[in-house]
C-alpha positions in Angstrom: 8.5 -8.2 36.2 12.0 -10.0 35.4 11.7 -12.1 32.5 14.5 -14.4 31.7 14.2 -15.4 27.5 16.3 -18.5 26.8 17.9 -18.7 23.6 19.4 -21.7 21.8 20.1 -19.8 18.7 20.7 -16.0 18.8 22.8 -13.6 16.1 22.1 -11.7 12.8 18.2 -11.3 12.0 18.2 -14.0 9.2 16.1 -16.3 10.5 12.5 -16.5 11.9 13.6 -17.9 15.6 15.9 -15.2 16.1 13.1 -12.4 14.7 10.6 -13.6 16.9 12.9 -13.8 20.2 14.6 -9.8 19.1 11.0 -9.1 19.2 10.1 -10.4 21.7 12.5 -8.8 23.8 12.1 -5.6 22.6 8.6 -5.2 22.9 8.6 -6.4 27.2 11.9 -3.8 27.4 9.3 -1.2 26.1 6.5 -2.2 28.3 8.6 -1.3 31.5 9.8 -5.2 31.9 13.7 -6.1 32.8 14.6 -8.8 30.6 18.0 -10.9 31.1 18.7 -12.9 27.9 21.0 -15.9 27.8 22.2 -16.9 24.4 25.8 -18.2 22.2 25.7 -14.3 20.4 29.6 -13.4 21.0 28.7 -9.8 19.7 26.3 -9.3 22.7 29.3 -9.8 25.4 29.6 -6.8 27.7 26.0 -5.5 26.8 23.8 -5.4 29.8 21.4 -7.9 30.4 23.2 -10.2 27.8 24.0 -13.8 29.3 26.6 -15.1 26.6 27.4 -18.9 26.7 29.9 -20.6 24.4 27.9 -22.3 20.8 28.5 -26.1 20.5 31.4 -27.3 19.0 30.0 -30.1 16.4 33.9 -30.7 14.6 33.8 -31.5 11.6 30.0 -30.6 11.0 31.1 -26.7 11.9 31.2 -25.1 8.6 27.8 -26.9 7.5 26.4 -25.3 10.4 27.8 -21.8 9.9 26.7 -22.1 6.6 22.9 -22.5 8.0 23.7 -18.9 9.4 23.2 -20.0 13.4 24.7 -20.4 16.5 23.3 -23.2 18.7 23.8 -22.7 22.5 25.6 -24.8 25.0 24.0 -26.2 27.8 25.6 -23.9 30.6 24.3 -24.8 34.2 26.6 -21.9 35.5 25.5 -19.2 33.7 21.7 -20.3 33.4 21.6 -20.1 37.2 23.2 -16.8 37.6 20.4 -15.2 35.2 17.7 -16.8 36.7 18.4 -16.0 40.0 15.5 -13.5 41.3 13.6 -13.9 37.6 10.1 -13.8 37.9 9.3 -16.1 34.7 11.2 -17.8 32.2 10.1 -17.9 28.4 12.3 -20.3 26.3 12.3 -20.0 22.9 13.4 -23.3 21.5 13.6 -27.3 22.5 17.7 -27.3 22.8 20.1 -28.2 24.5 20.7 -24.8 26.6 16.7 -24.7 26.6 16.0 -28.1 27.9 18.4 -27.3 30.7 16.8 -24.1 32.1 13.1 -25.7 31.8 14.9 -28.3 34.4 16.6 -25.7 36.6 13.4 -23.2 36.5 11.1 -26.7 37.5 13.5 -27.3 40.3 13.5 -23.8 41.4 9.4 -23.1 41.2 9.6 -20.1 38.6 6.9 -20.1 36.3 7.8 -21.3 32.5 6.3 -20.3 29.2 8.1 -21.9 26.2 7.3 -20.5 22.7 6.9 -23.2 19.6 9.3 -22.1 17.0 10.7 -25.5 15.2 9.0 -28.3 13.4 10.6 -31.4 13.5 11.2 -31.2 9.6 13.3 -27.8 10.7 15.7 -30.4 12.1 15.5 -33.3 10.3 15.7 -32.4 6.3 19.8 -31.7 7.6 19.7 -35.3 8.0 18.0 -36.3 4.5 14.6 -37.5 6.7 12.2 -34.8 7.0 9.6 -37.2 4.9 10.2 -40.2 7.5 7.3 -39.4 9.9 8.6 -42.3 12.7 11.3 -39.4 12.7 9.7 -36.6 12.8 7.3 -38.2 15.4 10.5 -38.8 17.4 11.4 -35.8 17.3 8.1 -34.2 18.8 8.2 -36.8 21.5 12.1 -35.7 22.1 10.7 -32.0 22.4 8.2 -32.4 24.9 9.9 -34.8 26.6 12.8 -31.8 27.0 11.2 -29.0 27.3 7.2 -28.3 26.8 6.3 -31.4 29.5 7.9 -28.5 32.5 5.3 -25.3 30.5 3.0 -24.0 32.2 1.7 -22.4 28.8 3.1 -23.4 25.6 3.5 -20.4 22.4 2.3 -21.6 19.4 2.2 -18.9 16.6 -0.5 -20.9 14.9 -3.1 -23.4 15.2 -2.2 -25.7 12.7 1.6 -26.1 14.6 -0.5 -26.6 17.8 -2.8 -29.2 16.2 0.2 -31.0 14.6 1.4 -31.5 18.1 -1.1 -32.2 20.4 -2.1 -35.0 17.4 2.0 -36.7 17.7 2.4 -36.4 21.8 -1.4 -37.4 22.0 -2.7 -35.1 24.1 -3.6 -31.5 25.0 -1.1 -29.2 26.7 -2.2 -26.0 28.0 -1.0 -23.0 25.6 -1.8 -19.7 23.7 -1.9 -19.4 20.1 -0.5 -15.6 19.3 0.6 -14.7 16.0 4.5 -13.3 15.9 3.0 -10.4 14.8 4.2 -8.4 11.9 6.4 -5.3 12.2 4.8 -1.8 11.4 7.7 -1.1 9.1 5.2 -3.3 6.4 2.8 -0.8 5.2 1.3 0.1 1.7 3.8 2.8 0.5 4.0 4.2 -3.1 7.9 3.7 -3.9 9.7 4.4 -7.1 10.3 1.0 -9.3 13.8 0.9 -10.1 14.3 2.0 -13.8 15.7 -1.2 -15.0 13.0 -3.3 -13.2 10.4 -1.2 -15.2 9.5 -3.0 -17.9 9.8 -6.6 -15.7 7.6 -8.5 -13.5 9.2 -8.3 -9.4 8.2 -12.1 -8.1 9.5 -12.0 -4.6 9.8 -15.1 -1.8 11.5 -14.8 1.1 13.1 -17.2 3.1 16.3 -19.3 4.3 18.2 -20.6 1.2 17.4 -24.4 2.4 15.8 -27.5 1.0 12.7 -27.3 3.2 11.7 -23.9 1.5 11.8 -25.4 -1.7 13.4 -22.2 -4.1 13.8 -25.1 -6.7 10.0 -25.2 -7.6 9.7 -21.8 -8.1 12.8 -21.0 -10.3 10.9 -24.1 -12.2 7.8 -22.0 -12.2 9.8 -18.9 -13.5 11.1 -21.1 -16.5 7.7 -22.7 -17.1 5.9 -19.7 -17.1 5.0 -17.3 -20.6 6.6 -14.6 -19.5 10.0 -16.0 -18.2 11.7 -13.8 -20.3 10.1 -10.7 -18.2 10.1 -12.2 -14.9 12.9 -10.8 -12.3 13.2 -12.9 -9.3 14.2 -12.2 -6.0 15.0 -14.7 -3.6 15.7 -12.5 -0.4 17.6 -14.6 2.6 20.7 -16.5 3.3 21.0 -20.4 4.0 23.5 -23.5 2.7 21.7 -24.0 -0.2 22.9 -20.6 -2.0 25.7 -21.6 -4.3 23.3 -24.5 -5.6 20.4 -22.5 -6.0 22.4 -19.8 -8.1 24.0 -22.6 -10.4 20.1 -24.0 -10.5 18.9 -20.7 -11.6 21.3 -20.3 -14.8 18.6 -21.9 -17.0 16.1 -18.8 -16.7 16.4 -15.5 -18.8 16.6 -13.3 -16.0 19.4 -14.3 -13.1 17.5 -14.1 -10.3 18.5 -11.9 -7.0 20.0 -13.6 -4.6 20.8 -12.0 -1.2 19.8 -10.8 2.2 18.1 -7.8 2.7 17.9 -5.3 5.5 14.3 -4.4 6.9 14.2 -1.1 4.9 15.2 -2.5 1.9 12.7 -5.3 2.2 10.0 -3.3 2.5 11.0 -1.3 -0.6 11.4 -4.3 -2.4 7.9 -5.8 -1.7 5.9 -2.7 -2.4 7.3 -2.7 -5.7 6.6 -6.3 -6.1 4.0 -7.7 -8.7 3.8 -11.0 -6.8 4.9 -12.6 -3.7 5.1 -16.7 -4.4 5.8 -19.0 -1.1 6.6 -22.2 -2.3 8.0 -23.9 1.5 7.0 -26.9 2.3 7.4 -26.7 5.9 6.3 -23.7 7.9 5.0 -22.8 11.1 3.6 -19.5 10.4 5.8 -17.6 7.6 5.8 -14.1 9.2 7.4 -13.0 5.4 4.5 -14.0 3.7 2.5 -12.2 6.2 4.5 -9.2 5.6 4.3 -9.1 1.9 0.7 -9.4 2.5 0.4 -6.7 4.9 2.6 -4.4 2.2 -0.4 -5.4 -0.4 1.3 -8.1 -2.5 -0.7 -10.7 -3.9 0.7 -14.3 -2.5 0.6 -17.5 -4.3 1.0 -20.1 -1.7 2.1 -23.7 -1.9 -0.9 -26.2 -0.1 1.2 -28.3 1.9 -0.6 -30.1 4.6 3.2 -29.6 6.2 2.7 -25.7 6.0 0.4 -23.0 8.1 1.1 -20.7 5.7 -1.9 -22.2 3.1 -4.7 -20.5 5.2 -3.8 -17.0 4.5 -5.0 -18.2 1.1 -8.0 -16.5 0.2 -9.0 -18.0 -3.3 -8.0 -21.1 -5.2 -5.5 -18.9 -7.1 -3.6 -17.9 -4.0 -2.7 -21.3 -3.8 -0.9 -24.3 -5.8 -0.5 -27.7 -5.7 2.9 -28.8 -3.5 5.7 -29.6 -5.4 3.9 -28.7 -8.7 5.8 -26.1 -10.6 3.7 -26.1 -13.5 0.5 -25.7 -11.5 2.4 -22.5 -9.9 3.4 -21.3 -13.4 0.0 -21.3 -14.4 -1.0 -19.2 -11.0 1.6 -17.2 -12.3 1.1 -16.1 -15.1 -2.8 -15.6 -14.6 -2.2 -13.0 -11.8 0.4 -11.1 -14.5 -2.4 -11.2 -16.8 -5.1 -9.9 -14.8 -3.7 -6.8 -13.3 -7.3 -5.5 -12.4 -7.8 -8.9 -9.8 -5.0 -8.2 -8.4 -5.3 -4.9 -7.5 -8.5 -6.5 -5.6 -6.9 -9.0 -3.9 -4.0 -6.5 -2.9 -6.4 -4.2 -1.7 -8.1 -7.3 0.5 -5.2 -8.4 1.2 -4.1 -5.2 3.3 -7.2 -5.4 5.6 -6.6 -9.3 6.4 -3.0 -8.5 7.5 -4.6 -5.9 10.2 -5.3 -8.8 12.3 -1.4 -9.8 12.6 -0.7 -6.1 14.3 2.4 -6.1 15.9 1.6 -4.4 19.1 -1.7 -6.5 19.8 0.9 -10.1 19.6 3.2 -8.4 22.1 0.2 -7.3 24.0 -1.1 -11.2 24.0 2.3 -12.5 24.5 2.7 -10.3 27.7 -0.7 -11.4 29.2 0.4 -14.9 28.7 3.5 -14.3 30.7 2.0 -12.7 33.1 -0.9 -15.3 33.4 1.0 -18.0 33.8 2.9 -16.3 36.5 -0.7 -15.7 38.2 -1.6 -19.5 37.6 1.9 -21.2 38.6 1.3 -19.0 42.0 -2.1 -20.5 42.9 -0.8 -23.7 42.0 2.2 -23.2 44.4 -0.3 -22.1 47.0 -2.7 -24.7 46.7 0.0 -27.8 46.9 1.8 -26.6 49.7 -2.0 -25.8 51.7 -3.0 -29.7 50.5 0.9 -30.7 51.8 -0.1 -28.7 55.0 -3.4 -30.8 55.5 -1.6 -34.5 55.8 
């Protein structure tokens, strides 16, 4: 087939959207598929089957927004119609501007439309100071599927908790798939070499965008809370606007804490030398990091926020801590350093959970769901015009 992927933000691999799209893409190229991608990445112009429009221009609010590490797409009817002339479905990634646009223009032109689920409403709102006003965040969903998901013939959702949240704020059932992003094969059990002056520390690792919504502050209050601060190295792997803060924030502990993006290879040796993995966001769709410590055999503890899908990969009360609660972390803390024995058990576990999340299984699901939906929008085609035949 010849997919078209819509992209409202596209560039450098620092952020879940963009991983799960790269993916994406990959994996249908691989398959035998031709896939045109339209997106604002300047560094894909001239690369075949690359459809580059111009990012939005916000002013002013330009360096806040490169600071977030994105790109968001213009709304280009020109170029959106150029790649999706002769596509056989479209799959849009995100409820944007450039998005919203080509669910219209597919609609108009009868070419079936899967649209994957990739933002919360808090995503958007915490950069306006409201991500706890849920009239807002309601709004938002309504905005969304009034945009985009209304024209899906199957909406993505990476997890059932993101599909529950909203079918409960538009009130009703849409027709969808829920299919894990699926974690890469890179994240494996390997036995790696602990750098020598991490060897007589404790590696806590979280990954994730330096923003407000992931909530680093908790855990560098955990760190300083718990008995063994003064042993504790932490490693806050990512990128985001909140990274000259955090690093100022972090000056009370013992240890200065890491604070920088790392590359795929280095992230896998970073986790399998990890004692801990700690995921303290309050907000999260499906948290594909924490599913790749897990899968490398580190031991999560998990923050149980009813805002967060991440909690059920929680397999005991000590994988998980109250929201917002750094001393109830600390104390999680510090009991998995202290009992090395359980959590060589709960690694060991933990490794033959992740199996389920198998990379090549998701793109398998995520294909059939294309191609589906292509199968079902052509019936649907069939029957209308046979019932417009009839009057």
């Amino acid at each position: 087939m010849i997919l078209a992927v819509i992209c409202d933000v596209l560039g450098k691999e620092n952020n879940g959207t963009t991983i799960a799209a790269m993916n994406l893409i990959r994996s249908m190229r691989a398959k035998g598929h031709t896939v045109r991608v339209v997106c604002p990445d300047s560094n894909r112009n001239g690369e075949e089957g690359y459809y580059v429009v111009h990012p939005i221009d916000f002013g002013p609010l330009n360096g806040y927004v490169s600071r977030n590490g994105v790109r968001i797409a213009q709304a280009d009817e020109d170029m959106l119609r150029l790649a999706l002339h002769g596509v056989d479905a479209v799959h849009i990634m995100t409820p944007f501007f450039l998005s919203s646009l080509a669910a219209r223009i597919a609609f108009e032109l009868g070419i079936p439309i899967t649209a994957g689920f990739h933002c919360q409403a808090e995503n958007f709102t915490n950069h306006i100071f409201l991500m706890n006003a849920h009239w807002m965040n309601h709004l938002m969903y309504k905005v969304f599927y009034r945009s985009l998901y209304r024209y899906a013939g199957c909406i993505h959702y990476p997890s059932q908790f993101i599909c529950d949240v909203f079918e409960q704020e538009i009130g009703h059932a849409t027709p969808h798939c829920v299919i894990s992003n699926g974690v890469n094969k890179a994240f494996v059990r390997r036995s790696v070499q602990m750098p020598s002056e991490l060897e007589d520390k404790f590696l806590v690792v979280f990954t994730g965008r330096l923003s407000r919504e992931k909530c680093h502050k908790v855990l560098i209050d955990a760190i300083a809370k718990s008995r063994h601060a003064d042993k504790i190295q932490l490693v806050c792997a990512g990128d985001g606007p909140l990274r000259k803060e955090l690093i100022e924030y972090s000056e009370r502990l013992p240890i200065r804490p890491i604070f920088r993006f790392f590359s795929r290879e280095e992230m896998v040796r970073l986790l399998n030398c990890a004692h801990l993995y700690v995921h303290p966001a309050e907000i999260e769709i499906e948290a594909i990091a924490c599913l790749e410590a897990i899968s490398c055999g580190v031991v999560p503890v998990i923050c149980n926020s009813l805002r967060s899908a991440t909690r059920y990969f929680a397999k005991s009360d000590m994988n998980l801590f109250r929201c917002n609660d750094s001393s109830d972390l600390a104390v999680r803390i510090d009991w998995w350093l202290d009992h090395p024995e359980e959590r060589c058990k709960c690694s060991q576990s933990y490794i033959n959970y992740a199996r389920q999340f198998d990379f090549d299984c998701c793109m398998d699901a995520m294909e059939s769901m294309i191609l589906d939906n292509i199968a079902a929008t052509r019936i649907r085609s069939r029957s209308e015009t046979e019932e417009f035949a009839e009057i």
